[in-house]
MMTF fields as JSON, N, C-alpha, C and O atoms, coordinates in Angstrom:
{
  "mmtfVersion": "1.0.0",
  "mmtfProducer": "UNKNOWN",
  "numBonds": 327,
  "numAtoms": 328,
  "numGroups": 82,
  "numChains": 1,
  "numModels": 1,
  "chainsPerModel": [1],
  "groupsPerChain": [82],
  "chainIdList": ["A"],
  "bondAtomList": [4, 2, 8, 6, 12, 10, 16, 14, 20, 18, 24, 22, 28, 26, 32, 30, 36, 34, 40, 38, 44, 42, 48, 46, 52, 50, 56, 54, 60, 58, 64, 62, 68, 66, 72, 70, 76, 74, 80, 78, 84, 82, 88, 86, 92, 90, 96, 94, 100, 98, 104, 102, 108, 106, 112, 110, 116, 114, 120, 118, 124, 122, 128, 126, 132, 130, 136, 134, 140, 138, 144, 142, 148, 146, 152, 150, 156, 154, 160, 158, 164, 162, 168, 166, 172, 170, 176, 174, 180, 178, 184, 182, 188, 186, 192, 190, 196, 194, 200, 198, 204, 202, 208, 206, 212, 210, 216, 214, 220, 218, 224, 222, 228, 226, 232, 230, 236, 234, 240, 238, 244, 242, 248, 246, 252, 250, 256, 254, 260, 258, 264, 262, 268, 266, 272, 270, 276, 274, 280, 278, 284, 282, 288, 286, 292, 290, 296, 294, 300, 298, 304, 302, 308, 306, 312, 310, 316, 314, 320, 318, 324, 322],
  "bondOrderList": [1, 1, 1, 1, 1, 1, 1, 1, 1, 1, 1, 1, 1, 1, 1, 1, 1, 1, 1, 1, 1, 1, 1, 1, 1, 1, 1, 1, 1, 1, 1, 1, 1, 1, 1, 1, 1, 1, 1, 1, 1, 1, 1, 1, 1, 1, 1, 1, 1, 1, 1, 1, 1, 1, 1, 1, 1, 1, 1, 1, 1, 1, 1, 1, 1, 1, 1, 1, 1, 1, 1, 1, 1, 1, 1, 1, 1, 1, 1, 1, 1],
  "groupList": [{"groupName": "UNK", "atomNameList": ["N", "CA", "C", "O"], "elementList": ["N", "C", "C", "O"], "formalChargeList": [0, 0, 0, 0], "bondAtomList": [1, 0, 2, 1, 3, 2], "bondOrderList": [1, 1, 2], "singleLetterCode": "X", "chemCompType": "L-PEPTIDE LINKING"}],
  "groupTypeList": [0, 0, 0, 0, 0, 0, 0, 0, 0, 0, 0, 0, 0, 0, 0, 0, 0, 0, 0, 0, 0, 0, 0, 0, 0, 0, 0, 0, 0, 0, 0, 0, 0, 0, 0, 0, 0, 0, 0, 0, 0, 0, 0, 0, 0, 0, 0, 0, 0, 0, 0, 0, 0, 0, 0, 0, 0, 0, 0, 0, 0, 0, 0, 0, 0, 0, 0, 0, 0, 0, 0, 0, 0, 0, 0, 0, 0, 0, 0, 0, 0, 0],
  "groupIdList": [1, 2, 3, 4, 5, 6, 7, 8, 9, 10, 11, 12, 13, 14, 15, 16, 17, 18, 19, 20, 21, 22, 23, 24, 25, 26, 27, 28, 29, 30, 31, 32, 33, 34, 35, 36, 37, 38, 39, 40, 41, 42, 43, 44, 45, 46, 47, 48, 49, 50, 51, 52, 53, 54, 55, 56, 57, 58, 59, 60, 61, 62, 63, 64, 65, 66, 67, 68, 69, 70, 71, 72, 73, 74, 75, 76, 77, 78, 79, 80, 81, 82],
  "secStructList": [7, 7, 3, 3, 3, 3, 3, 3, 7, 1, 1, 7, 1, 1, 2, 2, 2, 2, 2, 2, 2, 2, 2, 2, 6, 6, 6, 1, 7, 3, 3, 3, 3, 3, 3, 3, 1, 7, 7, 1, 7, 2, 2, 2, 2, 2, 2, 2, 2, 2, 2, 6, 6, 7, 7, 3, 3, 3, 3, 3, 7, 7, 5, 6, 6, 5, 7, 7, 3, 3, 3, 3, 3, 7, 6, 6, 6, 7, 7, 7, 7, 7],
  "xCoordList": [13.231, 13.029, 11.832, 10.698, 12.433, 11.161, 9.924, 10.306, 8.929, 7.602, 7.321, 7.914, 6.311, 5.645, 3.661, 3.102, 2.878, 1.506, 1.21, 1.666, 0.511, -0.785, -1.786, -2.029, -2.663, -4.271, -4.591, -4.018, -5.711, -6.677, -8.252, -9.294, -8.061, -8.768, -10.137, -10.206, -11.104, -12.516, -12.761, -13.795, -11.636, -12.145, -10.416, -9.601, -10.305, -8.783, -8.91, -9.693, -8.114, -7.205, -8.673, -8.663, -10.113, -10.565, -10.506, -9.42, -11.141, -10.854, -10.851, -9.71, -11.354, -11.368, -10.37, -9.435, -10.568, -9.245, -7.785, -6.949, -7.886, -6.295, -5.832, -4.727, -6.962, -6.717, -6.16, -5.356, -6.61, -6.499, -5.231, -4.613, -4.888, -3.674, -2.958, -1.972, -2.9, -1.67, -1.534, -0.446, -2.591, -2.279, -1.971, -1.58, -1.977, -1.501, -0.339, 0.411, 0.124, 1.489, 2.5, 3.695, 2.055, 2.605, 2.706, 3.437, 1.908, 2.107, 2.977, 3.683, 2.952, 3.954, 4.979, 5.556, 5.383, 6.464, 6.874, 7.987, 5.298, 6.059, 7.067, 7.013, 7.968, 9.077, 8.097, 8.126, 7.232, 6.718, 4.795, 4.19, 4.432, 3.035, 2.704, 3.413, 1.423, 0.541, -0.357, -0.863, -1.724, -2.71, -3.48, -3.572, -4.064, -4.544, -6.151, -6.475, -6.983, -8.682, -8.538, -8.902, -7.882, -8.085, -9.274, -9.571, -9.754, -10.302, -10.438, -11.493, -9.01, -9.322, -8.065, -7.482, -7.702, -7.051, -5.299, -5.04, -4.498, -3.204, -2.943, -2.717, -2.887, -2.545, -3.085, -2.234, -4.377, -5.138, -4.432, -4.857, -3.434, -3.175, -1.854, -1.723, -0.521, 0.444, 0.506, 1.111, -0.529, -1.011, -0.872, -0.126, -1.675, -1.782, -0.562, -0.23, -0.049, 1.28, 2.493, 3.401, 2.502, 3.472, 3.545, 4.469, 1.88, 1.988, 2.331, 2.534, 2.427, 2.87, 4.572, 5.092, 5.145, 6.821, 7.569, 8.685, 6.492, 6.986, 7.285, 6.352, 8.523, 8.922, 9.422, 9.951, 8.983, 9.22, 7.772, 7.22, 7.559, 6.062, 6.061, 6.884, 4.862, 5.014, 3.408, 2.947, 3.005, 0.955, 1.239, 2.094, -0.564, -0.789, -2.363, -3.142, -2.746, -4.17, -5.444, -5.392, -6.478, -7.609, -8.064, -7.955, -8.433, -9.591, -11.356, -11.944, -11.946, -13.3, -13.208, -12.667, -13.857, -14.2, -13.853, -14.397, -12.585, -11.817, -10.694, -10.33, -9.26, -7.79, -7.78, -8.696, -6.26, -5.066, -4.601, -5.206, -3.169, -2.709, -1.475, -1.021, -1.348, -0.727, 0.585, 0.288, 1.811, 2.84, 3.826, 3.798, 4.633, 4.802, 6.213, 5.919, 7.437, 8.429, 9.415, 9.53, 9.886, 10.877, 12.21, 12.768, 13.009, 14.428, 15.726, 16.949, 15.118, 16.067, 16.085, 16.792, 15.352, 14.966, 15.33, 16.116, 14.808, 15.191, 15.898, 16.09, 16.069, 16.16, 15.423, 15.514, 14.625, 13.757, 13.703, 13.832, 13.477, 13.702, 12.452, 12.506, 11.405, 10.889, 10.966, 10.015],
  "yCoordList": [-14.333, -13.201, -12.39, -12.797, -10.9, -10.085, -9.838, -9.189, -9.961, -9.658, -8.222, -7.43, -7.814, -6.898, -6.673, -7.627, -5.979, -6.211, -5.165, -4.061, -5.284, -3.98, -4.782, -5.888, -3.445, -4.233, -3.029, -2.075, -2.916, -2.192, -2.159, -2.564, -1.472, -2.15, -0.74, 0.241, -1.506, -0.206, 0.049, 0.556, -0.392, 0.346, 0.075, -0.591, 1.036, 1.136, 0.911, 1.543, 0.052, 0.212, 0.289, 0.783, -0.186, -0.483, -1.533, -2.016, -2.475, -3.239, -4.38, -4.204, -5.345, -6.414, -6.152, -6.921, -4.957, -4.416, -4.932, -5.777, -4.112, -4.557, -5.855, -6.32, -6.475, -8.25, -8.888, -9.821, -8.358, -9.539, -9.018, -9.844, -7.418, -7.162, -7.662, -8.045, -8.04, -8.363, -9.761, -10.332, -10.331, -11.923, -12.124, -13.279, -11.359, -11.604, -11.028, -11.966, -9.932, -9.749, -10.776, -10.501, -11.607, -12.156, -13.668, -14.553, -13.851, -15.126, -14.899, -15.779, -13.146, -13.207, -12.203, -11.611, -11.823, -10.713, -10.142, -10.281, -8.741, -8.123, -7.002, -6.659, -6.502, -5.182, -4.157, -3.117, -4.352, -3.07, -3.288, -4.234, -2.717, -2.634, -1.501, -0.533, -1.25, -0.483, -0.35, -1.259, 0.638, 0.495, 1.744, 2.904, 1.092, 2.115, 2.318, 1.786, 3.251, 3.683, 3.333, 2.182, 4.23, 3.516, 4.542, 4.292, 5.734, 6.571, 6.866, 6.864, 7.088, 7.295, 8.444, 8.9, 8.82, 9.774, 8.97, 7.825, 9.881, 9.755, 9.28, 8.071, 9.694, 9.437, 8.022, 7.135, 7.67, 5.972, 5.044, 3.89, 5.244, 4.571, 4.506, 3.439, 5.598, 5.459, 4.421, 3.351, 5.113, 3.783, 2.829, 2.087, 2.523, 1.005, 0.377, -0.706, 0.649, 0.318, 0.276, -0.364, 1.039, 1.646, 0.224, -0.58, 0.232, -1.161, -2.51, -3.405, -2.761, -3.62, -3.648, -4.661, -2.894, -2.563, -1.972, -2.119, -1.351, -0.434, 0.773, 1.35, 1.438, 2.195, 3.603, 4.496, 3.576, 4.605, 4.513, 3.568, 5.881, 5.613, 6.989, 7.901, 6.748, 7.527, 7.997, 7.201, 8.444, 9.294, 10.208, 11.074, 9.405, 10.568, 10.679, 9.732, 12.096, 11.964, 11.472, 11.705, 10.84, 10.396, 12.248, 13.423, 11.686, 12.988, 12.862, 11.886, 13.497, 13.585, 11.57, 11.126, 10.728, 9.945, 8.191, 7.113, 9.011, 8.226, 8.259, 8.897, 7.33, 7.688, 7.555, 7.417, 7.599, 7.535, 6.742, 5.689, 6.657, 5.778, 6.374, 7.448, 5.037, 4.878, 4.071, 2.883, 4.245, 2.96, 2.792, 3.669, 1.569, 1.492, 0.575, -0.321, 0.728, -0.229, -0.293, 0.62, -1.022, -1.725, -1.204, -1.783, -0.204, 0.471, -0.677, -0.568, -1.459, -2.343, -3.774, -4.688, -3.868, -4.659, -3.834, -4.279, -2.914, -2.328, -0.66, -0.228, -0.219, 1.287, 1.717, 1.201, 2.614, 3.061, 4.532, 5.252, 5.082, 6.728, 7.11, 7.036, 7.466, 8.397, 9.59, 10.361],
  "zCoordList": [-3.362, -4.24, -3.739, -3.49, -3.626, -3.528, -4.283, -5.257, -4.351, -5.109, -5.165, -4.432, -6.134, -6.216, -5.86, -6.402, -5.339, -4.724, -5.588, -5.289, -6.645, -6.727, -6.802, -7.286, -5.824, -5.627, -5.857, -5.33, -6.813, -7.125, -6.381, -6.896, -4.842, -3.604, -4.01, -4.75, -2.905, -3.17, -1.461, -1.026, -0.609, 0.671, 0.885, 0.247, 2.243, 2.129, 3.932, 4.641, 4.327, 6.229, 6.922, 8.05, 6.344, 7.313, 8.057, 7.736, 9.155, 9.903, 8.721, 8.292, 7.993, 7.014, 6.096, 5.871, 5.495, 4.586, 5.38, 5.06, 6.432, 7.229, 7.417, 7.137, 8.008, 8.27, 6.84, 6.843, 5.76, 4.846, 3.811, 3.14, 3.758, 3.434, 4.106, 3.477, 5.867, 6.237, 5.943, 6.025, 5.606, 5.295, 4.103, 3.933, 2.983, 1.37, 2.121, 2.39, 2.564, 2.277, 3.58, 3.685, 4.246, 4.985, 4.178, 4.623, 2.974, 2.157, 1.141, 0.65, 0.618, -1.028, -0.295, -1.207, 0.743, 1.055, 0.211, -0.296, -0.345, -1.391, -0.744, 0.437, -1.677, -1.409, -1.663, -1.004, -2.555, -2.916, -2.655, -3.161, -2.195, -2.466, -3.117, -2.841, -4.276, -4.507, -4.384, -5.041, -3.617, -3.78, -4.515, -4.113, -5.848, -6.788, -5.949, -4.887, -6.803, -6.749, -5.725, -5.484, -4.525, -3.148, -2.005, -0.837, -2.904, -2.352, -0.341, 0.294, 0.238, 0.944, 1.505, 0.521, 2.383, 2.702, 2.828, 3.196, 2.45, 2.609, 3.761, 3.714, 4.69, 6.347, 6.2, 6.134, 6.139, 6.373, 5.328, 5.4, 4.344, 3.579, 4.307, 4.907, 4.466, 5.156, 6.096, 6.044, 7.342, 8.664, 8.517, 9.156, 7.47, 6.857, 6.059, 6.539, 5.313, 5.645, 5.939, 5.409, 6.879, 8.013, 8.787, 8.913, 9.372, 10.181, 9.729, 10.549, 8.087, 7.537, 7.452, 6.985, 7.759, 7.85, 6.308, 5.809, 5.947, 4.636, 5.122, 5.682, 5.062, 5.446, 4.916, 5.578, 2.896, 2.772, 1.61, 1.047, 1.621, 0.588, -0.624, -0.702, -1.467, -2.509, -2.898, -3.717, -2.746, -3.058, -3.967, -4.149, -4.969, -5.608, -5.261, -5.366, -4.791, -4.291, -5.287, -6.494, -4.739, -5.674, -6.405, -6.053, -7.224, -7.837, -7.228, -7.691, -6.542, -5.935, -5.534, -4.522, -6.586, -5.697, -7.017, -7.259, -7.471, -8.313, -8.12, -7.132, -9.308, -8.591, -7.528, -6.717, -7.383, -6.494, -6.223, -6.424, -5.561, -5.613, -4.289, -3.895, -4.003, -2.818, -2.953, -3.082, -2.97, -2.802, -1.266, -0.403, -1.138, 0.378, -0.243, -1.034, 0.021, -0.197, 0.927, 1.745, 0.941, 2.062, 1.87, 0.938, 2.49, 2.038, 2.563, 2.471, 2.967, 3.034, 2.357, 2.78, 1.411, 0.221, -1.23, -2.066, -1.32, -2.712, -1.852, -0.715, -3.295, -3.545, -4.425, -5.538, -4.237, -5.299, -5.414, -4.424, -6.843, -7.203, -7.7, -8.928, -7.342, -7.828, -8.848, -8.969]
}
């Protein structure tokens, strides 16, 4: 069974950040990840899990230096509608 990931993270796809997302999601293989208050740019959140093999995604930008949110799901695990 597929899982679901929200992490409510305070640094996003830097080098420690990356290592240890890929090791939670290589222990719970979620379909879906979220990452809320992730204050960092769209593109660095994509990257990040792009390289995890999420292949279709969904942003809503932070406000100044709060919010946002980032999601990443697997199109060959679910279907999902926005």
């Amino acid at each position: 069974m597929d899982s679901l990931l929200i992490w409510n993270v305070r640094g996003l796809c830097g080098p420690s950040f990356d290592r240890y997302l890929k090791s939670v999601c290589s222990n719970i293989h979620p379909a879906i990840v979220a990452l809320v208050e992730r204050r960092s740019s769209d593109d660095k959140a994509f990257r990040c899990l792009k390289r995890l093999g999420f292949d279709n995604f969904f942003t809503l930008p932070s406000t100044g230096r709060s919010g946002g949110l980032c999601m990443g799901w697997k199109s060959h695990s679910l279907a999902l509608t926005i």
